[in-house]
C-alpha positions in Angstrom: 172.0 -96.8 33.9 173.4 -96.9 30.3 173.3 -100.0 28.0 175.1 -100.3 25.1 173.6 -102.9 22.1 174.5 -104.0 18.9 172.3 -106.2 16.4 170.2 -106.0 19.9 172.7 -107.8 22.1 173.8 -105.9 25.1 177.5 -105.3 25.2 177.9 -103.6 28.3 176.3 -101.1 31.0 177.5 -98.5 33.1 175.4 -97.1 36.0 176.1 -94.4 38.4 174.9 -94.5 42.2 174.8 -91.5 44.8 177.7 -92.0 47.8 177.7 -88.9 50.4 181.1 -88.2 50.6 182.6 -90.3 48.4 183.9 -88.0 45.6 182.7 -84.4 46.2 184.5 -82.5 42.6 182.2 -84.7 40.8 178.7 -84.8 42.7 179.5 -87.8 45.0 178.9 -90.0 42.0 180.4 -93.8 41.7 180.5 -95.3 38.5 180.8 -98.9 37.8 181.0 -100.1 34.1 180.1 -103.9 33.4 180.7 -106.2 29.8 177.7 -108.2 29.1 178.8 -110.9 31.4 178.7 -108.6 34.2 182.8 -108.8 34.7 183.4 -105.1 35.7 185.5 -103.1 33.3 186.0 -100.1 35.5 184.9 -98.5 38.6 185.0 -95.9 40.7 186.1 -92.4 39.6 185.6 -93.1 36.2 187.1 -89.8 34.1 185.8 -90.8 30.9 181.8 -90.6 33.1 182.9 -87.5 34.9 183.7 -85.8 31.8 180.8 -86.7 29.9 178.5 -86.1 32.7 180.3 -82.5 33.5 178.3 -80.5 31.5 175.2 -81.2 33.2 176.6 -80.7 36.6 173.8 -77.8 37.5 171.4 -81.1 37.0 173.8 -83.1 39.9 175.4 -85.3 36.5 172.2 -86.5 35.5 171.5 -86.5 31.5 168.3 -86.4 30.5 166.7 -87.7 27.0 164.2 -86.9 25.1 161.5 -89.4 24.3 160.6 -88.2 21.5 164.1 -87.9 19.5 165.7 -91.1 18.9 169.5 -91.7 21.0 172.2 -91.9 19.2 
């Protein structure tokens, strides 16, 4: 799950769920993108999440952080 915040308010999140079968070029991965009223903004093959999430492929899409380093 990803939650983006400003002045501490949640503006949206996006999560990602595993679905065998469902879209094999990109690690079977759904995405679903909610605002902070949980309307969804997009779903499904989302190409801005595949591409972001691409160069970790070898790690099946998953991006890891670092506790130790703030996020940016």
């Amino acid at each position: 799950m990803r939650v983006r915040f400003k002045n501490k308010n949640v503006l949206s999140y996006t999560i990602m769920v595993k679905v065998k079968g469902y879209n094999p070029e990109a690690g079977d991965w759904f995405w679903a993108a909610y605002s902070k009223d949980d309307r969804v903004m997009k779903e499904g093959k989302i190409e801005s999440c595949i591409t972001c999430h691409s160069p970790v492929r070898d790690n099946d899409y998953i991006v890891l952080y670092r506790l130790d380093k703030p996020l940016e």
